[in-house]
C-alpha positions in Angstrom: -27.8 -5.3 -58.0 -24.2 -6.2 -57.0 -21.5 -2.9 -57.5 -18.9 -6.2 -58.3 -18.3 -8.1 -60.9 -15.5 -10.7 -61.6 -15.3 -11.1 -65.2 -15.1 -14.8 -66.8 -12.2 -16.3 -68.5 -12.0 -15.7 -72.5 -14.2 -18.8 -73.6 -15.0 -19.4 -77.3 -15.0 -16.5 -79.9 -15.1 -17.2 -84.1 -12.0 -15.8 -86.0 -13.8 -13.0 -88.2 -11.5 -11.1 -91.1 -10.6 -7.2 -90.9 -12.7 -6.1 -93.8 -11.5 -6.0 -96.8 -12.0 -2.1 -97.8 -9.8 -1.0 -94.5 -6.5 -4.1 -94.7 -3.1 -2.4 -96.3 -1.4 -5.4 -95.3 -1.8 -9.2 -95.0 -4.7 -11.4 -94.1 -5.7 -10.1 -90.9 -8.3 -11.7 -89.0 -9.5 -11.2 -85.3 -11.9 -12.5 -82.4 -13.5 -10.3 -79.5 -14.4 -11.3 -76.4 -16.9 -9.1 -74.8 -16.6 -10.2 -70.8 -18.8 -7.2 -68.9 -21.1 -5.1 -70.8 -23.2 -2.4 -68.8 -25.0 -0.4 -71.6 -27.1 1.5 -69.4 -23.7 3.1 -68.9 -22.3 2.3 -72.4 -19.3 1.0 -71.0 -17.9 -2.6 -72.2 -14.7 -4.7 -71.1 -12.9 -8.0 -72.5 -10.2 -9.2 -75.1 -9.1 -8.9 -78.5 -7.0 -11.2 -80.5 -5.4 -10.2 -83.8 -3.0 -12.0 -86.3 -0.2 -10.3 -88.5 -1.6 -7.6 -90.7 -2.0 -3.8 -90.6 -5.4 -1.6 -91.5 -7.4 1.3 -91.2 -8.8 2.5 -87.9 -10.9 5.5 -86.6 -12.5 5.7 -83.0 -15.7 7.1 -81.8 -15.2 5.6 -78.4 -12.7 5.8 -75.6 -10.7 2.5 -75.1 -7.7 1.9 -72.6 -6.0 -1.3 -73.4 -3.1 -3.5 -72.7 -1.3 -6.0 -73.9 -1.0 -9.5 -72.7 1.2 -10.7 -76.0 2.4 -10.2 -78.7 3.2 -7.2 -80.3 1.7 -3.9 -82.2 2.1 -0.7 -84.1 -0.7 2.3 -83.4 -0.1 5.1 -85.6 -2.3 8.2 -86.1 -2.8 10.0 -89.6 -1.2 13.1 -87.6 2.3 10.9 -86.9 1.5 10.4 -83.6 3.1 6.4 -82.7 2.9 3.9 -80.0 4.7 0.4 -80.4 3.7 -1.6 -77.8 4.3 -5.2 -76.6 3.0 -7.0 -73.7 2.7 -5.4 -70.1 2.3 -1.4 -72.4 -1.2 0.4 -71.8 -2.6 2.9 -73.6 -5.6 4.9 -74.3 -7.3 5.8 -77.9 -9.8 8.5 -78.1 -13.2 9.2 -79.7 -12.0 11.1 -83.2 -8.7 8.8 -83.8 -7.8 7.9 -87.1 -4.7 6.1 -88.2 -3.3 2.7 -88.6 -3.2 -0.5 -86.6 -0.5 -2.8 -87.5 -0.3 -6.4 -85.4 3.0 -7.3 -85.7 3.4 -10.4 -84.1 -0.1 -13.0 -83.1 -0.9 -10.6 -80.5 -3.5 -10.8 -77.6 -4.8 -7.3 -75.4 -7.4 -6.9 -72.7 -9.7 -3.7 -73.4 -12.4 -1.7 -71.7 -14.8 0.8 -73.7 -16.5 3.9 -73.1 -18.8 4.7 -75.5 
């Protein structure tokens, strides 16, 4: 087994809606695409793309991410805020609970550790 991997280009991925018990705001609806998955090591990589809305969050995994465009609004039940736009990284971790507001059509690469 290869130690290398180049991940594919995003293909096709169905819009699914942010259920309806977390959304504060809008219509929010997103697609994932999953691009490496090793789950012998529980660890996962690909994209995410949102439109405008804001809803409930909490984390029982690591995830670094960054954005490619648009732009966003993390915020934690204890204050803690990140704005971010394209070319920002960041990292949530397992026990986060908060807020996720997409602020403009916004697009971010992602890779998680379960």
């Amino acid at each position: 087994m290869t130690k290398l991997a180049l991940l594919p280009r995003a293909g096709i991925a169905e819009w699914e809606k942010i259920p309806a018990e977390k959304v504060l705001e809008g219509e929010p609806m997103a697609r994932t695409f999953v691009l490496y998955e090793n789950t012998a090591r529980k660890l996962a990589a690909g994209e995410w793309e949102a439109s405008p809305g804001k809803w409930r969050i909490a984390y029982s995994e690591w995830e670094y991410m960054e954005i490619i465009s648009g732009a966003c609004v993390v915020e934690g039940d204890d204050g803690r805020r990140i704005e971010a736009g394209p070319g920002d990284k960041f990292v949530i971790e397992p026990g986060f609970t908060g807020t996720w507001e997409v602020r403009a059509h916004m697009r971010k690469s992602w890779v998680i550790h379960e």
